[in-house]
N, C-alpha and C positions, 0 to 999 in steps of 0.2 A: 895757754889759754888766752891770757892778752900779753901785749906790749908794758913793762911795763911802768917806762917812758912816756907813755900819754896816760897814765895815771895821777890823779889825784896825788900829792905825799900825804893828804888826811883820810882819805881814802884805803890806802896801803896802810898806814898805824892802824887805823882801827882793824884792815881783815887782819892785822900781824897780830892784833892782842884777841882777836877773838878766834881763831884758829889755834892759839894756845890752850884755849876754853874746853871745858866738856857742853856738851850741847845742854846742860841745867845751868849753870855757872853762864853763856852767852846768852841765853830765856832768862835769865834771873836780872829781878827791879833793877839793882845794883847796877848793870852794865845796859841797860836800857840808853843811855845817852851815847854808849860808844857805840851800838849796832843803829842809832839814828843817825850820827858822823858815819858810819860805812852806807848807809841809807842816800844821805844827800850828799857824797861824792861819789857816787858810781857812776861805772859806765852805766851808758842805756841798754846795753846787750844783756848785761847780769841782773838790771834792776828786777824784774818781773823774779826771780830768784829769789832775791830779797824781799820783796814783797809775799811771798809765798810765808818766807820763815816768820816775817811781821805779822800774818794771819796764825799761826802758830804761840806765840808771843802771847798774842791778844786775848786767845781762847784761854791760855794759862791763868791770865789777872784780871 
């Protein structure tokens, strides 16, 4: 998918603890600050992705 050498490392910790997540547990208040660190280290290619699950997020709280 990418390289993942031109990643972010806070970037990669946050998709590694949130890819462990059930999709309630990664939407849940709790972990709101580590999908904001996967938020503002992305690439630009995945960003709009992220942005999608943040409108998902939002409608929940």
């Amino acid at each position: 998918m990418f390289d993942n050498d031109s990643l972010h490392p806070k970037f990669l910790e946050a998709m590694r603890k949130l890819k462990e997540m059930s999709e309630e547990d990664r939407l849940s208040e709790s972990n709101k600050d580590l999908f904001e660190q996967a938020m503002n280290y992305a690439p630009l290619d995945i960003q709009p992705q992220l942005i999608e699950i943040k409108k998902k997020y939002q409608d929940l709280h």
